[in-house]
TIPA-780930 format. One line per field, with one value per residue (C-alpha): y, x, z; residue number from 1; residue in one letter. Coordinates in Angstrom, 1 decimal, padded with zeros to 4 digits. Layout:
BEGIN
py	Y;...
px	X;...
pz	Z;...
num	NUM;...
residuo	A;...
# end
This chain:
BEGIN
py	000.0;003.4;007.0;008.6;011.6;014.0;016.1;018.9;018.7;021.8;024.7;027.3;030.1;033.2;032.6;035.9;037.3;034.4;030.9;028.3;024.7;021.6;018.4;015.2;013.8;011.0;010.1;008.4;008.1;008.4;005.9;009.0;009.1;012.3;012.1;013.9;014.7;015.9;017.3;020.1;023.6;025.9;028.7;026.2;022.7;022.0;025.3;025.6;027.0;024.0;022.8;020.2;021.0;019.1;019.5;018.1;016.5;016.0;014.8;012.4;014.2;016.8;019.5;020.4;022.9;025.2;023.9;024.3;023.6;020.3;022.0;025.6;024.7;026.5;024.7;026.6;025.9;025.9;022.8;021.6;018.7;015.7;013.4;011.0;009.9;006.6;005.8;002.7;000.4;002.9;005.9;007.6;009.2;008.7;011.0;009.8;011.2;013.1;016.7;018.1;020.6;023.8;026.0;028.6;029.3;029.0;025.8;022.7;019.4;017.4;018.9;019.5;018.7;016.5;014.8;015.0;015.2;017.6;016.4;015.1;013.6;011.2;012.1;011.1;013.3;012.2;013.4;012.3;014.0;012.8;015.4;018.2;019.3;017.7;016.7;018.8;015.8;013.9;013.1;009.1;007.4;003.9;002.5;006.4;006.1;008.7;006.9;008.1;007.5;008.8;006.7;005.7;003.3;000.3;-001.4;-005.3;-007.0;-008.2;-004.7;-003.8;-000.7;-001.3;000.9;000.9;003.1;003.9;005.1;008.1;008.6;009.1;006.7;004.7;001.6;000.9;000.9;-001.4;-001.2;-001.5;-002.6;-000.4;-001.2;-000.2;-002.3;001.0;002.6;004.9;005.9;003.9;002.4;-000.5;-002.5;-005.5;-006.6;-005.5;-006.0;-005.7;-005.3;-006.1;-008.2;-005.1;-002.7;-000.8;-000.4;001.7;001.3;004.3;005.5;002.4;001.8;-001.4;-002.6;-006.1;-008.3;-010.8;-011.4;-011.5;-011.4;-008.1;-006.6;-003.8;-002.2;000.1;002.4;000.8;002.6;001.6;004.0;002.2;002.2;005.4;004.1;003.6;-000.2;-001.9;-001.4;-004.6;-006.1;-007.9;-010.1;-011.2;-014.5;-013.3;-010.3;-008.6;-010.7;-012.4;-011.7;-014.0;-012.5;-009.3;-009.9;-007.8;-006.6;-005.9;-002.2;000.3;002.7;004.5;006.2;003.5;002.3;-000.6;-001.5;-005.9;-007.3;-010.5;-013.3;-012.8;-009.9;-006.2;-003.1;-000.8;002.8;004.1;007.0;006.6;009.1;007.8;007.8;006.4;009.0;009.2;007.5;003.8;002.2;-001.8;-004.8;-007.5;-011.2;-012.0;-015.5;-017.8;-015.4;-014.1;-010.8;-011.0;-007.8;-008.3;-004.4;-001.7;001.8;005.5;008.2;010.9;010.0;012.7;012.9;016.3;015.4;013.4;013.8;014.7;011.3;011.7;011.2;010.9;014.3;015.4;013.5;014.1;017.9;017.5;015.9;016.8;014.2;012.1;010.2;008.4;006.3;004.5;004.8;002.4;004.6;003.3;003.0;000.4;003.2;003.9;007.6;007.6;010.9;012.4;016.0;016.6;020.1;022.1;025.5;025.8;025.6;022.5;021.1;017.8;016.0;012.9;010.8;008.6;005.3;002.1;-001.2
px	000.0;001.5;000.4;-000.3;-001.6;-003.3;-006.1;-007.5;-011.4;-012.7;-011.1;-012.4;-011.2;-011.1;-010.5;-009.2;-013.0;-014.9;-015.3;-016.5;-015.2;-016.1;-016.9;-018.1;-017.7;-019.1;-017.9;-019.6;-018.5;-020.8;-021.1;-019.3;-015.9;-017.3;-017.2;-019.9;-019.1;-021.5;-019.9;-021.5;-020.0;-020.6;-019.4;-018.0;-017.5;-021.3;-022.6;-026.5;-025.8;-023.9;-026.3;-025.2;-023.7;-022.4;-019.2;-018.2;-015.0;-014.5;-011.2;-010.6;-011.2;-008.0;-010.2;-013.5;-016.3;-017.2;-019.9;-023.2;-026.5;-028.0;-031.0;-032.2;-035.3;-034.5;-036.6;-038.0;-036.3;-033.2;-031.6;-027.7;-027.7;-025.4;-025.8;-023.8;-024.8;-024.8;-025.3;-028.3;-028.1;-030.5;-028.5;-030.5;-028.6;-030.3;-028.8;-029.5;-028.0;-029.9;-030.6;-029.8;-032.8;-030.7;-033.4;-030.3;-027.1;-025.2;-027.0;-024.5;-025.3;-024.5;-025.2;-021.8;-023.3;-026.4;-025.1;-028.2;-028.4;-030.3;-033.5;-032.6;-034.2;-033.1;-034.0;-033.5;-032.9;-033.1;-031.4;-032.1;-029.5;-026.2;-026.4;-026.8;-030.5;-032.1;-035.4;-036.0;-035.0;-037.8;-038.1;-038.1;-038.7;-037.5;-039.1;-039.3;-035.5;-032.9;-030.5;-026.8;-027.1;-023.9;-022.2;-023.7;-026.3;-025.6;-027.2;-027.1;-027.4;-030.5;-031.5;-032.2;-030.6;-029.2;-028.0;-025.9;-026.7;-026.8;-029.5;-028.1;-027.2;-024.9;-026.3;-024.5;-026.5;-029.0;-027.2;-027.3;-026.4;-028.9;-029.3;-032.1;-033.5;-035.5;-037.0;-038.2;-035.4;-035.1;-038.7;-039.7;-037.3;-037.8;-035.5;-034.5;-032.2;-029.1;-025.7;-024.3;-025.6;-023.3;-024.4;-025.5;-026.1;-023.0;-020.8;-021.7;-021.7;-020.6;-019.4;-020.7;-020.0;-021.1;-020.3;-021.6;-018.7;-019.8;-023.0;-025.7;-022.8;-022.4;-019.8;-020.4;-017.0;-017.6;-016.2;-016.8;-017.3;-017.3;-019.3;-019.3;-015.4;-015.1;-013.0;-012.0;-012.3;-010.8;-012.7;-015.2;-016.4;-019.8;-020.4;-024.0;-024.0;-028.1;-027.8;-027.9;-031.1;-028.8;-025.1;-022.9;-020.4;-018.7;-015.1;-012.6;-009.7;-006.9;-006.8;-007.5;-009.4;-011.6;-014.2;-013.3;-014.7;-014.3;-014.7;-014.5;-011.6;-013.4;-013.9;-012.8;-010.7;-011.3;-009.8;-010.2;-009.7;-009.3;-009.1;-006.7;-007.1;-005.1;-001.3;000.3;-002.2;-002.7;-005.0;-004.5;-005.5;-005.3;-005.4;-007.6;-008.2;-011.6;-011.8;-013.3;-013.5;-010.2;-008.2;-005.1;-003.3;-001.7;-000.3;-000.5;000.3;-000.2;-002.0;-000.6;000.8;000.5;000.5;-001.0;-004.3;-005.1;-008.5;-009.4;-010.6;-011.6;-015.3;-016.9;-018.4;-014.7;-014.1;-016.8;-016.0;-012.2;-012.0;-009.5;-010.2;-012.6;-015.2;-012.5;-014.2;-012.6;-014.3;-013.2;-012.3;-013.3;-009.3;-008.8;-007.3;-008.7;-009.6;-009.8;-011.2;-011.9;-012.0;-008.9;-007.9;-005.2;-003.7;-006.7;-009.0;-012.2;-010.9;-011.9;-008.9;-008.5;-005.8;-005.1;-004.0;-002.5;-001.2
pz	000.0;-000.8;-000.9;-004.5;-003.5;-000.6;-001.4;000.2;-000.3;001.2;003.4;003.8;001.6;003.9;007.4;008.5;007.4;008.2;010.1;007.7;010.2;007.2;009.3;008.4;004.8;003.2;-000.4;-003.7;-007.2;-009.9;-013.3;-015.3;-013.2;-011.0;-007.1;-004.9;-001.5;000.8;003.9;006.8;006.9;010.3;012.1;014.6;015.2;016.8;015.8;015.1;011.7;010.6;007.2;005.0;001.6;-002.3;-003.7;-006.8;-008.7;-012.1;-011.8;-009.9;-006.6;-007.4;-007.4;-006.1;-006.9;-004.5;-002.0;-002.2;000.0;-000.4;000.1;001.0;003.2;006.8;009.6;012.8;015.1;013.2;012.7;012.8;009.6;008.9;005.9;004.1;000.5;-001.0;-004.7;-005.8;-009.1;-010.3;-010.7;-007.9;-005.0;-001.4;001.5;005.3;008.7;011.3;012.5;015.8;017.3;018.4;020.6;020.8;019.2;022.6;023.5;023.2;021.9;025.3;028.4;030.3;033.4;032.9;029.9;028.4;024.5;022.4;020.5;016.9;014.0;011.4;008.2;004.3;001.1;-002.5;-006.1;-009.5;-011.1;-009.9;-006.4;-008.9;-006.6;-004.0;-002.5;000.7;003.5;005.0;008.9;009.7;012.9;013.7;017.2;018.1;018.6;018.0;016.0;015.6;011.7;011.4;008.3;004.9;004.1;001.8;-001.0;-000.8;-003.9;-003.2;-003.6;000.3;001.9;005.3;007.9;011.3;014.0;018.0;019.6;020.6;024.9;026.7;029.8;031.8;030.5;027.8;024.5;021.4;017.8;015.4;012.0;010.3;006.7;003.5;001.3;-000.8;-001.7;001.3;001.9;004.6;007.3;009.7;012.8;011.1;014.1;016.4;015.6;019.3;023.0;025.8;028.5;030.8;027.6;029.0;026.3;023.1;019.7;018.3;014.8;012.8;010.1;007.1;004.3;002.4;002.7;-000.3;-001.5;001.2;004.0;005.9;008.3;011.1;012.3;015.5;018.3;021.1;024.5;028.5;029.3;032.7;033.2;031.5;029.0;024.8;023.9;020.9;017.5;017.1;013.8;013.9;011.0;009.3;007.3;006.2;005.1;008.4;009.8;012.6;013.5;015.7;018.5;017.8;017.1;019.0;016.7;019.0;017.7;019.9;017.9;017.6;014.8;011.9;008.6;006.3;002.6;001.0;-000.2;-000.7;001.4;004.8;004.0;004.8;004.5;007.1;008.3;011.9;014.1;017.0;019.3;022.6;021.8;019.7;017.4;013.9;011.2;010.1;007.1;007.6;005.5;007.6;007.3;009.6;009.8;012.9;014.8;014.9;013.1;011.6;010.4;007.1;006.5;007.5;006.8;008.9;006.6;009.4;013.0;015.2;019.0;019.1;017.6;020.2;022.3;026.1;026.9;030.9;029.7;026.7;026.9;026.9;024.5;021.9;022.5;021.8;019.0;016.0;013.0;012.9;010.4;008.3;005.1;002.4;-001.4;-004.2;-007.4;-010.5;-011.6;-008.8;-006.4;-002.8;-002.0;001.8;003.7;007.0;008.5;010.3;012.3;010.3;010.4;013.3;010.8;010.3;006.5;004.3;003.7;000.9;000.8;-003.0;-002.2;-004.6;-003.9
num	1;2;3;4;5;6;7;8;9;10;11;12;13;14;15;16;17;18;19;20;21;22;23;24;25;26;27;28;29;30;31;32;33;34;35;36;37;38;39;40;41;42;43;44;45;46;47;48;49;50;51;52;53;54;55;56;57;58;59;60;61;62;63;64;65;66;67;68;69;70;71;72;73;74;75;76;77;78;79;80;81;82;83;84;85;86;87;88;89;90;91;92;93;94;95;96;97;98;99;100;101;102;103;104;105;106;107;108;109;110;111;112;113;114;115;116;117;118;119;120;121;122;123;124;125;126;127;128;129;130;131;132;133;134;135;136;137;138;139;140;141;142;143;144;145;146;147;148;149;150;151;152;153;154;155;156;157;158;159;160;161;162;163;164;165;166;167;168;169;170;171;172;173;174;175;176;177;178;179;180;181;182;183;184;185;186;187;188;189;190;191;192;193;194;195;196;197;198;199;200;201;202;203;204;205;206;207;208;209;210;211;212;213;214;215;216;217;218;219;220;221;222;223;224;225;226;227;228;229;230;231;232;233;234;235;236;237;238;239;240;241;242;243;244;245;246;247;248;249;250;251;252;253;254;255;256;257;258;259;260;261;262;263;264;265;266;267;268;269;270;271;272;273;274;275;276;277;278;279;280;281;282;283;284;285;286;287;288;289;290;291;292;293;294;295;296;297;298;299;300;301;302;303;304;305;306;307;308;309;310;311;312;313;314;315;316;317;318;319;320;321;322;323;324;325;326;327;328;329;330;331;332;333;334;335;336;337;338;339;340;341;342;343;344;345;346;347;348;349;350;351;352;353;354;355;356;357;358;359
residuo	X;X;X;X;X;X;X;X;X;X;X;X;X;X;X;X;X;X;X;X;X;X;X;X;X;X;X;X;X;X;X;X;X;X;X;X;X;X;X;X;X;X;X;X;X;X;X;X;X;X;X;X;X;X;X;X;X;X;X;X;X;X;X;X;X;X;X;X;X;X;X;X;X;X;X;X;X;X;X;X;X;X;X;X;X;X;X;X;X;X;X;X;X;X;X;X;X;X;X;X;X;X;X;X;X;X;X;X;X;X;X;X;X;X;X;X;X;X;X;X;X;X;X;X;X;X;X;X;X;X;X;X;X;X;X;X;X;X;X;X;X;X;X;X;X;X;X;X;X;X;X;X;X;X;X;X;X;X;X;X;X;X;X;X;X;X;X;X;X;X;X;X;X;X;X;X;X;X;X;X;X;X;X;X;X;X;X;X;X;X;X;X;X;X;X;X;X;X;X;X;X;X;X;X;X;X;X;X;X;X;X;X;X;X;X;X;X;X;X;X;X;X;X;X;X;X;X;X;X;X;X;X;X;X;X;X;X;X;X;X;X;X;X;X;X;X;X;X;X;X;X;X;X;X;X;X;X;X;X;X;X;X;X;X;X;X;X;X;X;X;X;X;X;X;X;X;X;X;X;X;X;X;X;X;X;X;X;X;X;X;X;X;X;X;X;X;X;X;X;X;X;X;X;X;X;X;X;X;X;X;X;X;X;X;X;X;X;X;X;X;X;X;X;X;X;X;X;X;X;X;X;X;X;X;X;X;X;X;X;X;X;X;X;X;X;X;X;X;X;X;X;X;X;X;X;X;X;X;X
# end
């Protein structure tokens, strides 16, 4: 695995007049060679102004258009938005995340001292025209739960879109990841099962991420959380041998990381991204073999090691309010080359960052 390239998706192109922070990609290629990226732009990291936008490549992700809304509807009260796109074998683009309800601009998402979460609402978005325009997006409830919907859906080749989400607390108990699905192309969405819950529902979930392994098989990488012990667990990978009906016991990978994602190889073989945020720090891209139960690393190289983007990790609070890079993903080009991304801290300035990678 080498480096070909590093990419700079968005920064923002006045900071001494204004504070544009760019958080939270997600990636697709289109059938024509272009890559959308839909990202959020605010004044601040968890701002209330922060509103999704579309930026567009024509060349292979070396240079971008300028961003624009996904869509222009303003809600009341105002709403902070994060959605990550994924492309169907129809040509149609569905975008699904969630919405944060901000009564005030100087209102945070988690309550410092109560820990209590804002209200939030997951909701979906459609484009017909390759991400060019947008359907305004669509509240949709699962179980009444407030999913942390936070990654991409996936197609399976059956046709049926699957997510991966938390419900979103930050209790000492009670937490579970769940598989969510559509068997409508994104309209409707239903529990189909849960990928994970501890033994006393203490450990979270967070940051997951899916992708169909081979046909019909599915894999769930996650942060996971002691929110009991206060503490950062290895990343886990649950695996579905039904196309996400069932899964057996999560698999711990020996890496201590933390937000992560993961694209097939083929059979039993991933690659993954991750986050590490506890020393040694930086951001991993790793060739796995899953197999009985058991990882094996077969290479592994550092996209950027850096001790100084490390988090406040004394509670997950701190920690989700200390963050420096984050939300790494991994997108297949259609020359065979990996284009991973995250948003990374530089220069004191929010940016997207890509990263080219080849064998």
């Amino acid at each position: 695995m080498r480096l070909v390239d590093t990419l700079t998706i968005y920064a923002n192109p006045n900071p001494l007049l204004v504070s544009r922070q760019a958080v939270f990609p997600g990636l697709v290629q289109m059938p024509d060679g272009d890559i959308v990226a839909v990202f959020s732009i605010g004044q601040a990291f968890d701002s209330a102004d922060q509103r999704a936008v579309v930026s567009r490549s024509c060349d292979n992700g070396r240079t971008w258009s300028d961003p624009e809304r996904l869509c222009s509807h303003e809600c009341q009260p105002e709403e902070s938005e994060s959605y990550k796109p994924l492309l169907l074998a129809d040509g149609r683009l569905v975008a699904t995340g969630y919405t944060f309800i901000r009564p005030g601009p100087l209102v945070p998402i988690v309550d410092p001292e109560t820990f209590e979460v804002l209200p939030m609402r997951n909701k979906v978005a459609f484009s017909h025209d390759g991400g060019r325009t947008w359907t305004n997006p669509a509240a949709f409830s699962v179980d009444g739960a407030q999913l942390e919907l936070s990654g991409p859906c996936i197609q399976l080749s059956s046709g049926r879109l699957l997510g991966a989400a938390a419900p979103f607390h930050l209790s000492k108990t009670g937490h579970a990841g769940w598989i969510i699905a559509s068997d409508d192309q994104g309209a409707n969405w239903f529990k189909l099962s849960e990928f994970f819950r501890a033994e006393n529902g203490a450990i979270s979930p967070w940051e997951c991420r899916l992708c169909e392994t081979v046909a019909g098989e599915v894999g769930v990488i996650f942060w996971a959380y002691d929110n009991a012990g206060g503490t950062n667990l290895n990343n886990h990978i649950a695996l579905s041998c039904d196309g996400g009906e069932t899964f057996g016991p999560a698999v711990d990978t020996g890496i201590r990381g933390q937000a992560s994602n993961l694209i097939s190889l083929g059979p039993d073989r991933l690659l993954t991204i991750h986050a590490h945020r506890e020393a040694p720090v930086g951001l991993v891209v790793r060739k796995l073999e899953v197999r009985e139960g058991r990882v094996v690393i077969e290479q592994e190289f550092d996209l950027f090691a850096d001790d100084r983007m490390g988090s406040d990790s004394a509670d997950i609070s701190r920690q989700f309010g200390s963050l420096k890079f984050g939300q790494p993903s991994l997108l297949r080009l259609l020359d065979g080359q990996i284009l991973a991304t995250c948003w990374r801290l530089e220069n004191s300035q929010h940016v997207i960052k890509g990263y080219i990678l080849a064998d």
